[in-house]
C-alpha positions in Angstrom: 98.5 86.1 85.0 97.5 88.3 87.6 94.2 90.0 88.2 95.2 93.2 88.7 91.1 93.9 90.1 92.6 91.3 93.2 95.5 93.2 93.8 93.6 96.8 93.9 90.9 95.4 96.1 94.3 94.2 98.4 96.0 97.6 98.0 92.1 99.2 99.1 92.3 97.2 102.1 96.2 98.1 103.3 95.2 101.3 103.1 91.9 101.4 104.8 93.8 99.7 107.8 96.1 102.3 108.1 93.6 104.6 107.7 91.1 103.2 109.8 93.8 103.1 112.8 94.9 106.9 112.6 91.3 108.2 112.3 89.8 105.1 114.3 86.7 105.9 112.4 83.8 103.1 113.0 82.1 104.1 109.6 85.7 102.5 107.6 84.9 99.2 109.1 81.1 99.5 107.7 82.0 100.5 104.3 84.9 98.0 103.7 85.2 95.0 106.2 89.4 95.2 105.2 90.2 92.2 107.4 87.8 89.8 106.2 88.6 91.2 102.4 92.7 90.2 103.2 91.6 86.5 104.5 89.1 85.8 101.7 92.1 87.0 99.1 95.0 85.2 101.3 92.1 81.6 101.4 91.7 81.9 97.2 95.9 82.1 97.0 96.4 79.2 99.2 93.6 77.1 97.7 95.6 77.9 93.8 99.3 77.1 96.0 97.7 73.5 97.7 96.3 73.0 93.7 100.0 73.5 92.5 102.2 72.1 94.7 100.3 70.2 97.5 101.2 70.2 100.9 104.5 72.0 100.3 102.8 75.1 99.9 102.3 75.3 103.5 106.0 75.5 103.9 106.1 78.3 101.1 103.5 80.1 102.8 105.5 80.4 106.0 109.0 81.4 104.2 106.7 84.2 102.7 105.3 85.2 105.8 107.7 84.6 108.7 111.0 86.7 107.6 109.0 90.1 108.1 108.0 89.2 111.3 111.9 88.0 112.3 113.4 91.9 110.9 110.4 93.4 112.9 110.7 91.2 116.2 115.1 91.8 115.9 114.3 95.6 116.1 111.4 95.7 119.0 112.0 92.8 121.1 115.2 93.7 122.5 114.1 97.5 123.4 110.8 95.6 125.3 113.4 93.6 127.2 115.4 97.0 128.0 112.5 98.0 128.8 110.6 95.9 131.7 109.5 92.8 129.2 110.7 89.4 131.5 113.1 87.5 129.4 110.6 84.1 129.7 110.5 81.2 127.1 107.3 82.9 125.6 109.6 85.5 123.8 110.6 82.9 121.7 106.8 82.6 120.2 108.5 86.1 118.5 109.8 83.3 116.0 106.7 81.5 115.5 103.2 83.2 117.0 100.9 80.4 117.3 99.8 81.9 120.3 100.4 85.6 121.0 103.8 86.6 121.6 104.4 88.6 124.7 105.0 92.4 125.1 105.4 95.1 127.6 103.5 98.1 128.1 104.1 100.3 124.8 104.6 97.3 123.0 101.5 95.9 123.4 99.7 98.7 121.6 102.1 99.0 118.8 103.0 95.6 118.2 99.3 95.1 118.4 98.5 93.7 114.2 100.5 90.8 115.4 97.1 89.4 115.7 96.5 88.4 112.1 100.2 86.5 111.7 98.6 84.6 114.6 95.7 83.7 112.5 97.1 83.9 109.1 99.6 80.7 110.5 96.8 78.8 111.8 94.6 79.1 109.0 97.7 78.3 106.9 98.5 75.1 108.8 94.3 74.1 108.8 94.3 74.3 104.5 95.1 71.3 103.5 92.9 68.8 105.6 90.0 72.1 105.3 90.3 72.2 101.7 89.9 68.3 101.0 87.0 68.6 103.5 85.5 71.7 101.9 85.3 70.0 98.4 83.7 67.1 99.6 81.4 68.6 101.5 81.7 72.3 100.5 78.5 74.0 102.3 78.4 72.4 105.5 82.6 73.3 105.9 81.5 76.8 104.8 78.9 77.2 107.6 81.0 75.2 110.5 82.9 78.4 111.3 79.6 80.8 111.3 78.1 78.3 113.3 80.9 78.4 116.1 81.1 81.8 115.9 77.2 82.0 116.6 77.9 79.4 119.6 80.4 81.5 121.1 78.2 85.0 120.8 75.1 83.7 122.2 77.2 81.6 125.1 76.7 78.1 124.4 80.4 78.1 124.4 81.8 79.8 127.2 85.4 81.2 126.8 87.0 79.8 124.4 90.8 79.7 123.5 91.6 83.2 121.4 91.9 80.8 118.0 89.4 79.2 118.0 87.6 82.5 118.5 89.3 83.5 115.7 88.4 80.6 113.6 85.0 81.2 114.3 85.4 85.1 113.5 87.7 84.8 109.9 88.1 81.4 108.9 84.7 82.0 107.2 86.4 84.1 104.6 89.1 82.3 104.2 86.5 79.5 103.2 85.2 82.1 101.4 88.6 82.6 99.2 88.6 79.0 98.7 84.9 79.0 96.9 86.5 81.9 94.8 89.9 80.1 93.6 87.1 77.1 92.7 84.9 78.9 91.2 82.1 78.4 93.0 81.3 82.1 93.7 81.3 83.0 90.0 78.7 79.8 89.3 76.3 80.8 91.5 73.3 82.8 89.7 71.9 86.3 90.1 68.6 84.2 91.6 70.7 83.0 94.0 73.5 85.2 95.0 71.3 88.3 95.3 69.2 87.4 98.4 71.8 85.2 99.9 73.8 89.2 99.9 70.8 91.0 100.5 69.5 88.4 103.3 73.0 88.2 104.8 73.6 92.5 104.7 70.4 92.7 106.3 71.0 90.3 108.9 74.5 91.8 110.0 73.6 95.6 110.1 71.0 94.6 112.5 72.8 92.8 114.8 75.7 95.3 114.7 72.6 98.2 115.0 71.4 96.6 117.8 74.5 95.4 119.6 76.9 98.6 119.4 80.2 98.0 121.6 82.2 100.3 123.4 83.2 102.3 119.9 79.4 102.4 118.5 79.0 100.4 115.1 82.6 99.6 115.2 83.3 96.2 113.6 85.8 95.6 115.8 83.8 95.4 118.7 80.8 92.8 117.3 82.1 89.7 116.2 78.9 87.9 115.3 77.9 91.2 112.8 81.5 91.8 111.1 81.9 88.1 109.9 77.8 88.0 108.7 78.5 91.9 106.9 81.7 90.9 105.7 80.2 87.2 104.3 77.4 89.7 102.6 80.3 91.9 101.3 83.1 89.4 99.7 80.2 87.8 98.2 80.0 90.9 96.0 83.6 92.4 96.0 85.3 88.8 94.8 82.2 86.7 93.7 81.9 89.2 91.4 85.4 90.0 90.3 86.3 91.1 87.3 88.3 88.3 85.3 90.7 91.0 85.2 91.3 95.1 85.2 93.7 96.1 82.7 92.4 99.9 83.0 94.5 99.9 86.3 98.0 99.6 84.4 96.7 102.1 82.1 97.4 104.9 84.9 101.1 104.5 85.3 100.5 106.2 89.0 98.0 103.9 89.7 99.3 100.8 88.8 102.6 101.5 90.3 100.7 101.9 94.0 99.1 99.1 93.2 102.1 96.8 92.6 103.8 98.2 95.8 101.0 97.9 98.0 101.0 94.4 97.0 104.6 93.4 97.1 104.7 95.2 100.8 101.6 94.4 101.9 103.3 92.2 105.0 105.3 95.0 105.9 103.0 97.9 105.7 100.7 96.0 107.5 103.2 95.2 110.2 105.1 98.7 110.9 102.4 101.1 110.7 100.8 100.7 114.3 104.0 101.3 115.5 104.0 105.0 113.9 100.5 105.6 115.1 101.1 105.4 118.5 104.6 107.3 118.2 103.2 110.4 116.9 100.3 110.6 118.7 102.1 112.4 122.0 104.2 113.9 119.9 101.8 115.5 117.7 99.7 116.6 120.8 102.7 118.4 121.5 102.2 121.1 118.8 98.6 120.8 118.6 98.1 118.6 116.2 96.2 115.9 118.1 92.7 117.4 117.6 89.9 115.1 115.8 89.4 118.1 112.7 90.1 117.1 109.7 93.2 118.9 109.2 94.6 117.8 111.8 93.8 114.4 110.6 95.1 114.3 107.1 98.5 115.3 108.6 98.3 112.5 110.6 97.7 110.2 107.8 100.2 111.9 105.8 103.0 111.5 108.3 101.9 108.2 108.8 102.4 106.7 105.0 105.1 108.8 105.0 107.3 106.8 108.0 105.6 103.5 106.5 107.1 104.4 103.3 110.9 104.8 105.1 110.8 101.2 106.6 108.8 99.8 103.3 112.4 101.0 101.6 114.7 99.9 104.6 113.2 96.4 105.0 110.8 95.8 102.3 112.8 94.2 100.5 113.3 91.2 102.8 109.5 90.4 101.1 111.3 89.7 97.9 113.8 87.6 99.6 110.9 85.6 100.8 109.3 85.3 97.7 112.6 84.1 96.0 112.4 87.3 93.8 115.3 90.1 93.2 115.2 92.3 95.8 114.4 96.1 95.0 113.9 99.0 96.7 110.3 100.1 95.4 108.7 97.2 93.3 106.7 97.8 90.2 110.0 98.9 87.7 109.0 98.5 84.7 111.2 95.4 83.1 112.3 95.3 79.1 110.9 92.0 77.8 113.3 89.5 75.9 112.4 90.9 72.6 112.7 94.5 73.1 116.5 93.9 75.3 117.5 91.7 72.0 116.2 95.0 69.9 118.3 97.0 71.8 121.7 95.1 72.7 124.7 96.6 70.3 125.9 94.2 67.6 129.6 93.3 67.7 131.3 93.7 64.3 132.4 91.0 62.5 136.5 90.1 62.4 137.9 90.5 59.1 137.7 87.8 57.1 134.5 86.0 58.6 132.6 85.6 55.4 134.7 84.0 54.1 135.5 81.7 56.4 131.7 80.8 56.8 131.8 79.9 52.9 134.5 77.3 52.9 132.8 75.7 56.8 129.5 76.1 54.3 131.1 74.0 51.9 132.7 71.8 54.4 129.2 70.9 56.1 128.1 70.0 52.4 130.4 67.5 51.3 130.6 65.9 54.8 126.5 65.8 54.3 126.5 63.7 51.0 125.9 66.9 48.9 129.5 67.4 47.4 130.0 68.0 43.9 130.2 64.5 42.5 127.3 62.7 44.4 124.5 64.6 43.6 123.9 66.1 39.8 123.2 70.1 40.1 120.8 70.8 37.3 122.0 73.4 34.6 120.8 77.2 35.6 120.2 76.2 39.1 123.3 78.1 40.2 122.2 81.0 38.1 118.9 80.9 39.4 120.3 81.3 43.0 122.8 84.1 42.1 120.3 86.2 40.7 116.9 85.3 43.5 114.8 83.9 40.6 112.3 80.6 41.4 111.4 77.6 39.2 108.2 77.6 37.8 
């Protein structure tokens, strides 16, 4: 069964990323680290899919993932080739990004969340050797990516590949997910879980304090403080989950967002750049490009509201994916077995049936060694059953 406190802490995140990337506010990225929220989540599903079906599940995970990418890649690649992108090889990493696919000028900007398909597959293909390691050894696999990513920040390792960096920036949430589906996080005591947060809080808001970037305290921009924040942060939001939130189905509106966020998370996540950088010269056309709020919240507004278009135009190739019926907006509310047996119309009878389930009655008797004849009927027994009276 689903814990529907997962899925809002999922939904949470979409939104703050679309959110975060109209308003580019650097306070969002403080108050809910969204990226390292959607690994830890997507490291605690992959750890339950290895546990069901083994290495398989990596294949799964890539049906699941890939198809959105393919409907995204058939619309925008060939108006970045009509438009100045070279027609190399590289376009073909389109199909599979294990290394980031190319794009021209605009493309580059809107196409730009293609970043976390690059990771997701990676991570993805690392899970099952990284999962047998991490329950063998499980703190010293936790602390291997925090520890490259401290290399790589204070230059003992200069330039590294983009992954790797990436390894060193995420993977520890992932890792993170995988302590989660195993329980680890909920095991560990107040004693100990309290200053490991407080300890690891501390440690990232200081670092991010004292190294701002080019956007201020913008996550984004300090690698080293968003993955020790984010560490502090997951250890609360999912070592702390709730074994489950049934309040959140008991507000039909709320529940319903919650369910499509989920089932179009991939695509939400995918498209909504896109619309960002679309409207923003058009909007600055009629005045609307301004940083006040207003201004703002239309932005938003019209934002969700073209991510909500494509979520019903291709959405459903998610569903497709997942080997589910497709539908337009997910979350329908489905009859069970019992109530759609309540409710299906009973067909008359044809004349003559009861009778002709007495003599097959009697048929089924004799041919069973109960025939008159072969087993003495006590007197009053058939009076007993004609009138519903028991022995004794």
């Amino acid at each position: 069964m689903r814990n529907r406190y997962l899925d809002l802490l999922r939904s949470l995140a979409i939104v703050r990323v679309v959110v975060y990337h109209v308003v580019g506010s650097a306070a969002l990225t403080l108050i809910f680290p969204a990226m390292s929220v959607m690994f830890a989540l997507a490291g605690s599903l992959m750890a339950a899919s290895l546990d069901r079906t083994g290495a398989p599940a990596v294949l799964r995970r890539l049906r699941r993932l890939l198809p959105s990418l393919w409907v995204l890649a058939a619309i925008f690649v060939p108006a970045m080739l009509l438009t100045g992108l070279p027609l190399t090889p590289k376009v073909l990493l389109w199909l599979f990004p294990v290394s980031d696919p190319p794009a021209n000028h605009w493309g580059a900007l809107a196409l730009s969340p293609i970043w976390y398909l690059r990771d997701y597959l990676w991570f993805v293909l690392a899970s099952p050797l990284v999962l047998w390691l991490f329950r063998r050894a499980p703190l010293p696999t936790l602390l291997a990516p925090y520890a490259l990513l401290v290399m790589i920040e204070l230059g003992v390792y200069r330039n590294p590949p983009t992954v790797l960096r990436e390894f060193g920036l995420y993977f520890g949430a992932w890792l993170l997910g995988f302590a989660h589906h195993d329980g680890m996080l909920r095991r560990l005591s107040n004693r100990v879980l309290v200053p490991t947060v407080l300890v690891l809080g501390a440690a990232g808001l200081s670092w991010i304090f004292t190294h701002p970037g080019p956007r201020g305290y913008d996550l984004n921009d300090n690698h080293l403080g968003n993955a020790v924040w984010s560490a502090a942060f997951i250890l609360v939001a999912i070592g702390r989950a709730p074994a489950e939130a049934a309040w959140v189905d008991r507000i039909p509106v709320l529940s319903r967002a919650v369910t499509v966020l989920n089932r179009r998370a991939l695509t939400v996540y995918l498209w909504h750049m896109s619309f960002v950088v679309a409207l923003t010269p058009l909007l600055a056309r009629v005045g609307w490009a301004s940083r006040d709020s207003l201004a703002l919240t239309i932005r938003v507004a019209l934002v969700f509201a073209l991510v909500g278009v494509v979520t019903l135009l291709f959405g459903w190739v998610e569903d497709v994916a997942a080997r589910r019926a497709p539908e337009l907006l997910p979350g329908r509310r489905r009859p069970a077995l019992a109530e759609r047996a309540a409710t299906a119309p009973a067909s008359p009878a044809p004349a003559g049936a009861e009778a002709e389930l007495v003599v097959a009655g009697a048929r089924a008797d004799r041919s069973a060694g109960f025939g008159p004849g072969r087993v003495p009927v006590p007197r009053g027994a058939a009076e007993r059953a004609d009138t519903g009276t028991t022995a004794g």
